[in-house]
Backbone bond lengths (Angstrom), bond angles and torsions (degrees), N, CA, C in turn:
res aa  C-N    CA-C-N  psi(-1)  N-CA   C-N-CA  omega(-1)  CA-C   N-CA-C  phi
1 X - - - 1.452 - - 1.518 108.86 -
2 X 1.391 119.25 160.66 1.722 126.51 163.73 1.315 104.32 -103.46
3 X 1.480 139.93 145.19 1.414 144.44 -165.59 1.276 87.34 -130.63
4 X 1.946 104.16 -73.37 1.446 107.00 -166.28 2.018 105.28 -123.09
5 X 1.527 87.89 172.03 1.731 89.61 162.96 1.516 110.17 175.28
6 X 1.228 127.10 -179.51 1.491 127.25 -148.54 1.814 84.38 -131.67
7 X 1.603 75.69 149.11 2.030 85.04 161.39 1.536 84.30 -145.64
8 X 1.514 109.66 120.44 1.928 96.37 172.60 1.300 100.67 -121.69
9 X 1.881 126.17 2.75 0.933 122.03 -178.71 1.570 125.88 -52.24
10 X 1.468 142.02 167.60 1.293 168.79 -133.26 1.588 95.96 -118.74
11 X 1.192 129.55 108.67 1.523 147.77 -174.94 1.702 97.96 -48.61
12 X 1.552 113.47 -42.59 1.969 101.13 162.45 1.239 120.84 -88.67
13 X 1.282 108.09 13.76 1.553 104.12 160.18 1.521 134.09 -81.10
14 X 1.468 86.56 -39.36 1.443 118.34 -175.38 2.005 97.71 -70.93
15 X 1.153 101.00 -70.92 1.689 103.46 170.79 1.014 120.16 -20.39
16 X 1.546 130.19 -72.73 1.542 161.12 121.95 1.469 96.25 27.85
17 X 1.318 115.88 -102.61 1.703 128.47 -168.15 1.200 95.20 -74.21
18 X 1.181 165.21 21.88 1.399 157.77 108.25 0.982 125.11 -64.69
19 X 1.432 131.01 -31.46 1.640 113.45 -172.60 1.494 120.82 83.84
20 X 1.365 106.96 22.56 1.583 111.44 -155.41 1.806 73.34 -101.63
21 X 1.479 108.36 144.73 0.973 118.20 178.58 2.173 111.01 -111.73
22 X 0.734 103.01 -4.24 2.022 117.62 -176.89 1.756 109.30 -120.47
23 X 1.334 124.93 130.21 1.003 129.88 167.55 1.690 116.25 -20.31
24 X 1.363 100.22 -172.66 1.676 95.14 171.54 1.431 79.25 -149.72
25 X 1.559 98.49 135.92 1.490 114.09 -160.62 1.619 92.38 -93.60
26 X 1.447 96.76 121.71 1.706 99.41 166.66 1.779 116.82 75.59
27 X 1.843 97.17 35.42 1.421 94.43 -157.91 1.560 90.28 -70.40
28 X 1.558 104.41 166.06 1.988 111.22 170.78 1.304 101.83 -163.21
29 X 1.522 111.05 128.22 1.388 120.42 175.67 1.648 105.20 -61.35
30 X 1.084 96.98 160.40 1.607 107.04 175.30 1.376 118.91 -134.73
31 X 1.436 157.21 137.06 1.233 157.83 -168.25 1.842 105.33 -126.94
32 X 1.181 101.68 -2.58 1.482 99.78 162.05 1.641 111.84 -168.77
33 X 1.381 109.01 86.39 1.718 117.54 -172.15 1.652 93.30 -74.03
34 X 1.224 133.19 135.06 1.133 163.06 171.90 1.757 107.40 -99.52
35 X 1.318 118.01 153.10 1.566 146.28 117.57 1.790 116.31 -1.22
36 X 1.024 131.94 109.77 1.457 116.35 177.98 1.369 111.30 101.97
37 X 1.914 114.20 -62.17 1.404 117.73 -168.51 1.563 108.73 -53.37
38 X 1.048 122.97 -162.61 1.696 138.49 -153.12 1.598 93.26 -141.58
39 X 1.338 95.85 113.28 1.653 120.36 -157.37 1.325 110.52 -114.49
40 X 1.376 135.45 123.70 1.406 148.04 -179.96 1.540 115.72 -45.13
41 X 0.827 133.46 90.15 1.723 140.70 171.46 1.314 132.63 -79.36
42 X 1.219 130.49 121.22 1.254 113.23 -178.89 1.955 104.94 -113.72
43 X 1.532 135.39 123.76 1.112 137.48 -162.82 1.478 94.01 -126.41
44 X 1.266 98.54 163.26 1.744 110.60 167.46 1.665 116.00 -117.45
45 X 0.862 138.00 104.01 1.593 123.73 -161.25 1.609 113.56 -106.52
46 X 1.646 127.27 22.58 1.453 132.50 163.40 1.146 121.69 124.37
47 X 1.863 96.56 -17.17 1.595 107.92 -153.71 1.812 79.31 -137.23
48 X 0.883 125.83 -74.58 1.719 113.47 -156.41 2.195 94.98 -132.30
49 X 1.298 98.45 177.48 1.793 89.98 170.02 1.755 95.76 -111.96
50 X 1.187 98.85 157.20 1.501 114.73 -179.40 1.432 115.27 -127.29
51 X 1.380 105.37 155.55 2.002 94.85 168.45 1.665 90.75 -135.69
52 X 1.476 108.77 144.78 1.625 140.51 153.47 1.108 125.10 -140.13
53 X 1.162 123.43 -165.48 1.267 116.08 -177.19 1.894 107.09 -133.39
54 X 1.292 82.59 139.62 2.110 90.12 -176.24 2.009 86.44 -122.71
55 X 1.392 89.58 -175.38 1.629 105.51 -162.59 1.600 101.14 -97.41
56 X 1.379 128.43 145.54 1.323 118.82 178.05 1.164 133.62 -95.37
57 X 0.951 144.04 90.48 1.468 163.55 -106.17 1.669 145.99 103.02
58 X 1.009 111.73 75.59 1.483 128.22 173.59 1.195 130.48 8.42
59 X 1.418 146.33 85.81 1.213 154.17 -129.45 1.730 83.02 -152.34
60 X 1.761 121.33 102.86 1.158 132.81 -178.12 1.548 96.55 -93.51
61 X 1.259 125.68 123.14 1.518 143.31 153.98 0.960 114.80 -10.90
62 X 1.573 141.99 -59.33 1.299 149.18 125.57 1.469 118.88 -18.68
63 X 1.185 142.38 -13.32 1.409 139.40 -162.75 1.400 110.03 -76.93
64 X 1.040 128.19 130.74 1.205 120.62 171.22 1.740 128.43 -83.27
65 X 0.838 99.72 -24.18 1.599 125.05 166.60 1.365 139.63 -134.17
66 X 1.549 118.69 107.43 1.713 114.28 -156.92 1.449 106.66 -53.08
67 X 1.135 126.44 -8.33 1.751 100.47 -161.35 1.728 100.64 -89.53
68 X 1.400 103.21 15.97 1.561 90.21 177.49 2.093 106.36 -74.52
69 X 1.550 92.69 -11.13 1.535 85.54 -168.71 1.755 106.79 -65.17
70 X 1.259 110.71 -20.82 1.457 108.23 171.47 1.643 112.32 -50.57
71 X 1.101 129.54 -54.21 1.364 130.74 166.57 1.652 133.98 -37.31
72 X 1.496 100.30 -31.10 1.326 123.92 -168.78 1.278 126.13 -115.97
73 X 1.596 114.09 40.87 1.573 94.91 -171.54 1.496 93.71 -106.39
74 X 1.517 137.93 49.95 1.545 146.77 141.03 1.169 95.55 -152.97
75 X 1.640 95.16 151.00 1.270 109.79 -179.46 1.722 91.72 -144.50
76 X 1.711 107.00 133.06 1.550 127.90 -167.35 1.361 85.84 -65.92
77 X 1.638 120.80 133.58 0.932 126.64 149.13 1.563 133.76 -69.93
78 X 1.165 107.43 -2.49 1.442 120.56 -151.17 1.921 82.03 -90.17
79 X 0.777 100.62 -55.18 1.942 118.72 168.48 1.615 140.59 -72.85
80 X 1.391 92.51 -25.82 1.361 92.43 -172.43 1.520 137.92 -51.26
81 X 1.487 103.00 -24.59 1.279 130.21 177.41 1.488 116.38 -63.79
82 X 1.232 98.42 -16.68 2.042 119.11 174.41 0.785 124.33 -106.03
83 X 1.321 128.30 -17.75 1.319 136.17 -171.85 2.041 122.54 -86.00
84 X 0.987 140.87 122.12 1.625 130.45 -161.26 1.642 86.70 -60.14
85 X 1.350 137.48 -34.30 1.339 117.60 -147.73 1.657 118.87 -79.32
86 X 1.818 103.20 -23.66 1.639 137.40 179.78 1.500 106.48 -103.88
87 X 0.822 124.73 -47.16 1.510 125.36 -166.66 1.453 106.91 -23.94
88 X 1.277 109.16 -88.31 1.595 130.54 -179.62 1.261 112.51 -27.34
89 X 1.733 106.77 -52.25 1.303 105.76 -173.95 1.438 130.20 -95.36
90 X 1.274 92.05 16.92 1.633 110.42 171.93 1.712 116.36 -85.38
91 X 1.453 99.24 -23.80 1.567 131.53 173.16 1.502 103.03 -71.04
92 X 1.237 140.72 -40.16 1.757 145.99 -131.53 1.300 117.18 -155.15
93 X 1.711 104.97 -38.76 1.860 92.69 -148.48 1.313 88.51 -119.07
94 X 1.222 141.83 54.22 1.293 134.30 -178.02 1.453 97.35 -99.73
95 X 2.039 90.93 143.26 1.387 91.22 -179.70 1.758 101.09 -154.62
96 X 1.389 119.64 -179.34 1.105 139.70 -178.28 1.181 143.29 -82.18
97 X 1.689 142.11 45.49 1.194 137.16 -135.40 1.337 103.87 -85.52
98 X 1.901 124.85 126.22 1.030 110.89 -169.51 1.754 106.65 -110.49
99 X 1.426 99.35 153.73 1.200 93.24 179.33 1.600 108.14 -168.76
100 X 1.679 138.61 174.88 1.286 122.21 -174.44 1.223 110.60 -137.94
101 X 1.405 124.23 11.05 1.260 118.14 154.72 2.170 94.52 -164.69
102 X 1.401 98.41 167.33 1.303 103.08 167.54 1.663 127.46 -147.70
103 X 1.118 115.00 -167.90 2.025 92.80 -164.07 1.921 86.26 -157.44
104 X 1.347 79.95 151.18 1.783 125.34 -162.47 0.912 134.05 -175.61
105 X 1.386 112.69 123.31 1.615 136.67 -133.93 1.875 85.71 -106.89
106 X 1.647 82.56 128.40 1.188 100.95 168.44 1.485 134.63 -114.77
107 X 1.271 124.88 107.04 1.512 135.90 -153.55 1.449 103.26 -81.35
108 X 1.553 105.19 123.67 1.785 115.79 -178.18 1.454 89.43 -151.66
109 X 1.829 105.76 94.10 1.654 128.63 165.00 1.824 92.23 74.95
110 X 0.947 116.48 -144.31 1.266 112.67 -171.76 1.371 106.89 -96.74
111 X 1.373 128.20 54.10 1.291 115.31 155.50 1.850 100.21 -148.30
112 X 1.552 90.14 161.38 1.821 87.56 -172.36 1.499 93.04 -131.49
113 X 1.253 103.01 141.99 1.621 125.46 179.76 1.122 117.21 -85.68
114 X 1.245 145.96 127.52 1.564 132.61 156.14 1.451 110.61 -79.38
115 X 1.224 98.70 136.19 1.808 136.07 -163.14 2.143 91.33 -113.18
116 X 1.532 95.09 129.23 1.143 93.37 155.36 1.576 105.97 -113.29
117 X 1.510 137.23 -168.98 1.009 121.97 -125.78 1.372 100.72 -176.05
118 X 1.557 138.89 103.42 1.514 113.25 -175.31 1.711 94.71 -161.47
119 X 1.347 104.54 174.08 1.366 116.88 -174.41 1.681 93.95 -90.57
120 X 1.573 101.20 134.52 1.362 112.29 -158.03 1.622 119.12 -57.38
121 X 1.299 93.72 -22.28 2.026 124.25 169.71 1.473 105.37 -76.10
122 X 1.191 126.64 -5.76 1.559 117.20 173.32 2.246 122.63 85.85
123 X 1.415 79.47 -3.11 1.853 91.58 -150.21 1.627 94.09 -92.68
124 X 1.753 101.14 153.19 1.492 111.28 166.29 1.542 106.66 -40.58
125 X 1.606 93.78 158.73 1.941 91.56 159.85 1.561 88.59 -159.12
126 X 0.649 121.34 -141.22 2.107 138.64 -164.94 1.728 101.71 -163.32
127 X 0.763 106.38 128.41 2.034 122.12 143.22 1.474 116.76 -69.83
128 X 1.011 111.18 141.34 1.483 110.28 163.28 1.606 116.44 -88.89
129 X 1.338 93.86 125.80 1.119 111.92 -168.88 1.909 121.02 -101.19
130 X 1.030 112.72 174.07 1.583 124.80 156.74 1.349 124.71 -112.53
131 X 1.584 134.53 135.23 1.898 93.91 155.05 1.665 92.88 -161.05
132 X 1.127 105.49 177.59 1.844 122.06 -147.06 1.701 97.47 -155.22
133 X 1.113 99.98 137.68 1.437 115.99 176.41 2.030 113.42 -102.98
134 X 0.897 127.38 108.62 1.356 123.85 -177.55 1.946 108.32 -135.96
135 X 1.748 84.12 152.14 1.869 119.81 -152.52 0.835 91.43 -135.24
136 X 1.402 104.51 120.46 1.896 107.98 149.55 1.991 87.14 -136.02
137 X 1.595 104.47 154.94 1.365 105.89 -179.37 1.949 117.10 42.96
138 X 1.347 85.26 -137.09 1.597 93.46 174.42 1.528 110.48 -75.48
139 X 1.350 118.79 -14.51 1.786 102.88 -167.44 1.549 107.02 -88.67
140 X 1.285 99.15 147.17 1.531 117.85 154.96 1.505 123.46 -99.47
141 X 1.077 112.07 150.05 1.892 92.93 163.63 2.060 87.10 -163.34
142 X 1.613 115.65 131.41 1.377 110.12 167.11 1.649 80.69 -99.39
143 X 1.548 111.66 153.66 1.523 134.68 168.64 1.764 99.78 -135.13
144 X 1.775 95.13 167.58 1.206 108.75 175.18 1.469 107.59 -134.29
145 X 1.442 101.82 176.35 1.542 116.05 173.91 1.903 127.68 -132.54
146 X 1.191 138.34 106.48 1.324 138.99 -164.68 1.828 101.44 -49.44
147 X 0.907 142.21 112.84 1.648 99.14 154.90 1.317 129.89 -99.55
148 X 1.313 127.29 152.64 1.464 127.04 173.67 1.688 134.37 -106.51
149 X 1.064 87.42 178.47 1.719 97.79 174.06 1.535 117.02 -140.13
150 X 1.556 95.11 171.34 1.706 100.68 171.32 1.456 108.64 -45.38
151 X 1.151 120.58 136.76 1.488 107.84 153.75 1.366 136.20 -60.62
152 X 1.666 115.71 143.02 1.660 118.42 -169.75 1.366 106.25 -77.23
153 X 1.387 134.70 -179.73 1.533 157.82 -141.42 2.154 70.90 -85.25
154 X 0.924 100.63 -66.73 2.023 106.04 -161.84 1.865 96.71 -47.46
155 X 1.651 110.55 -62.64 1.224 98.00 -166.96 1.421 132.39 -79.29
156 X 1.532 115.81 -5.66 1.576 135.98 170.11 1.584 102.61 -39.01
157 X 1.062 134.81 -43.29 1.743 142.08 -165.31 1.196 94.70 -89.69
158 X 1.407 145.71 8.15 1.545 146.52 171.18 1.505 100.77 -102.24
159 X 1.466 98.34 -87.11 1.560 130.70 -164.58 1.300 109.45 -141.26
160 X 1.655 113.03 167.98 1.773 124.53 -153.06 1.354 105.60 -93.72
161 X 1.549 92.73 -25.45 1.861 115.97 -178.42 1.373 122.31 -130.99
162 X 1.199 100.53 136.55 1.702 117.31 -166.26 1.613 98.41 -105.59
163 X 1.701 107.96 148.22 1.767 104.80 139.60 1.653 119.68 -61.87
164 X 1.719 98.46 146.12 1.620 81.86 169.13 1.531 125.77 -101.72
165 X 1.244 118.38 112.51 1.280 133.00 -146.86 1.688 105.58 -88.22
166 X 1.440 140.05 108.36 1.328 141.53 -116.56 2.386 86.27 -110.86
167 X 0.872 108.20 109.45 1.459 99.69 166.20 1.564 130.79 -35.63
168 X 1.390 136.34 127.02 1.664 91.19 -171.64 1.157 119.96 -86.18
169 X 0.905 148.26 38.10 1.618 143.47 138.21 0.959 118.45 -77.45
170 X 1.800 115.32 -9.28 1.568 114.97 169.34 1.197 127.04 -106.14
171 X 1.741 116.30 9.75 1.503 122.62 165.60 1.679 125.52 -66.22
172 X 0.989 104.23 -20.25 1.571 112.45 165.82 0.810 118.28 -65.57
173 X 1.160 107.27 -68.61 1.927 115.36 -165.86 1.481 94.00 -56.28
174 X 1.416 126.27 -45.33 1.588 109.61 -167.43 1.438 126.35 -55.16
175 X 1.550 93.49 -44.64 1.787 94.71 164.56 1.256 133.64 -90.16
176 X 1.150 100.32 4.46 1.774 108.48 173.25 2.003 98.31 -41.73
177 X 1.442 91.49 128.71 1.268 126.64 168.84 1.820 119.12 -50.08
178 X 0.947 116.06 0.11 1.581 138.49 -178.66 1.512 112.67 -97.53
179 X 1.312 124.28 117.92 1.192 123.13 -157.44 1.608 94.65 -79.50
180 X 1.066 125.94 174.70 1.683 129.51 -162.94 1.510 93.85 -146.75
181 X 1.458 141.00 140.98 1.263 137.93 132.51 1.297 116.22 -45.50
182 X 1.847 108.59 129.37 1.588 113.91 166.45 1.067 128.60 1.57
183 X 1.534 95.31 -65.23 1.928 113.26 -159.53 1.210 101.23 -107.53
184 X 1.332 124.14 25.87 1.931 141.36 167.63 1.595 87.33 -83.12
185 X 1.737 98.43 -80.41 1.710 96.71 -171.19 1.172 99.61 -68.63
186 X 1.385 164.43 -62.72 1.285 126.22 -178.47 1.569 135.24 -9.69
187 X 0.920 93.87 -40.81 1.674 116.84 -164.18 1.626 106.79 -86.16
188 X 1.230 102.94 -49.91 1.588 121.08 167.33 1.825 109.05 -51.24
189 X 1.136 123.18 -29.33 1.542 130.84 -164.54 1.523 94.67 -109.37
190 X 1.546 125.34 -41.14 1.062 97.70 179.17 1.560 105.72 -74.76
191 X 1.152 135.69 -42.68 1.507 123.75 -172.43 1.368 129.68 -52.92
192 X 1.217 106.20 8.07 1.517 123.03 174.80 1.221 121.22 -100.73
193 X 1.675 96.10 138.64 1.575 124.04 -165.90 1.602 102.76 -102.67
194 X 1.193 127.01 101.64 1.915 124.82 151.59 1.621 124.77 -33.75
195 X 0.999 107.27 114.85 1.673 116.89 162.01 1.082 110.40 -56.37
196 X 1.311 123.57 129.75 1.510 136.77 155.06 1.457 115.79 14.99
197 X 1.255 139.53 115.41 1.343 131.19 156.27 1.484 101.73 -94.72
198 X 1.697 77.66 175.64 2.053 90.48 170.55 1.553 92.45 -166.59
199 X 1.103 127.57 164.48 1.752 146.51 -154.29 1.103 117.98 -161.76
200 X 1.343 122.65 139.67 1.619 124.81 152.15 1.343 103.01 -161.59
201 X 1.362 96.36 174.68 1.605 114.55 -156.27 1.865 103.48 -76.11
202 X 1.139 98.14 152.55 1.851 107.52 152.83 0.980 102.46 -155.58
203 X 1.634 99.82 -176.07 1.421 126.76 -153.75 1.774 111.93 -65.92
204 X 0.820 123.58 176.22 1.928 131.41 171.33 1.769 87.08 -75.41
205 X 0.998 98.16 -29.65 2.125 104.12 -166.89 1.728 97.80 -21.46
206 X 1.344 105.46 -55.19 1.884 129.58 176.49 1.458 122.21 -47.75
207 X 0.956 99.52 -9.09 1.650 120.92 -164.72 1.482 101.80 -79.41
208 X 1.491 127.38 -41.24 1.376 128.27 -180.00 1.312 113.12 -105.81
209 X 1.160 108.31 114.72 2.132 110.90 179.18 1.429 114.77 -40.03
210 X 1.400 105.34 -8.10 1.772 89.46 -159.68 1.518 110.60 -105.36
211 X 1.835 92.66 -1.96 1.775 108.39 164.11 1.523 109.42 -87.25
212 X 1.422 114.58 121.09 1.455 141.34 -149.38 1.781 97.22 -143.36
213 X 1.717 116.55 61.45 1.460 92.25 174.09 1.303 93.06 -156.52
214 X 1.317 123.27 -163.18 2.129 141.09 175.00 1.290 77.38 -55.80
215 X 1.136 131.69 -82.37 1.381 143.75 -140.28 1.589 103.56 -52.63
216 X 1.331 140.53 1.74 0.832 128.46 158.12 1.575 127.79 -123.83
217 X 1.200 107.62 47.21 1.671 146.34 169.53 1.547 117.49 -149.90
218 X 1.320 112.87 3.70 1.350 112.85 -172.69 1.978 101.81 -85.73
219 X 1.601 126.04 132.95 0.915 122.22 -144.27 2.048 91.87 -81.68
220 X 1.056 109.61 178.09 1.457 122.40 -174.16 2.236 83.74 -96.61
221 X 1.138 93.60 140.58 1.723 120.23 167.73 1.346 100.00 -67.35
């Protein structure tokens, strides 16, 4: 699974290795992105790709009540393509979650470690994502979804489940504006290979969303 993760990158950085051609309104680094918060996106919409930010957690068009997005901020890739809540938007709403490292607690007897988490080169990358726009009355809200996989040979000694972390030569094709059959992108996600990770420990500091600082990437002594 993905819980948490950091984007502390530089607003022309992010532009830069995206291709995003327009500011990002209200960009803000983060040192501990949470569940709920309002998460960096990158979409393609026919005409150019864009990045904003939607809320993290899965709020299906159909939903009758937002707080199901609490339930949903990953969705198994291994399935999604079957499922009523992914299906559709495995067809349409694919998108780019960016971010440059992420963290996962690793259980040894009854205690669990926080693991930070990064591409062994240090550099932005994106998750592959989901996301859905849903209305009832006056509200709007667009949300997203992480998806995952088995864990690789590196992340098995953490956790069972990984984000799936998109190569970049494979951020295009994912949002390409071309609708895909279900079990097209299925197929597309499983054929993908992860770049290099690398890990080390920090503090519990990470443990509460509402700690937002160094100190919660700062490595354990």
């Amino acid at each position: 699974m993905c819980g948490r993760y950091t984007l502390l990158a530089e607003e022309a950085e992010i532009l830069q290795k995206f291709g995003i051609d327009r500011p990002i309104d209200a960009y803000e680094p983060s040192y501990n992105i949470a569940p709920g918060q309002n998460v960096l996106v990158v979409i393609h919409d026919g005409r150019e790709k864009r990045a904003g930010y939607v809320r993290w957690g899965l709020v299906p068009s159909w939903a009758k009540d937002e707080k199901i997005g609490y339930k949903m901020i990953n969705a198994r890739s291994e399935t999604a393509h079957e499922k009523p809540s992914f299906k559709n938007l495995m067809v349409r709403k694919r998108c780019l979650i960016i971010a440059d490292s992420f963290y996962e607690w690793q259980k040894t007897g009854q205690e669990k470690q926080p693991k930070r988490i990064q591409l062994a080169n240090h550099r932005l990358f994106a998750f592959a994502g989901l996301w859905d726009r849903w209305q009832r009355d006056e509200k709007e809200l667009f949300t997203c979804t992480i998806l995952t996989k088995d864990s690789n040979h590196f992340m098995k000694e953490i956790h069972h489940r990984m984000p799936i972390i998109l190569p970049k030569d494979k951020e295009d094709a994912w949002i390409h504006p071309q609708n895909r059959q279900p079990f097209e992108a299925n197929q597309f996600l499983q054929a993908l290979e992860t770049d290099e990770l690398t890990a080390y420990s920090v503090s519990n500091y990470v443990n509460a969303a509402k700690n937002n600082s160094q100190a919660c990437i700062e490595p354990l002594l």
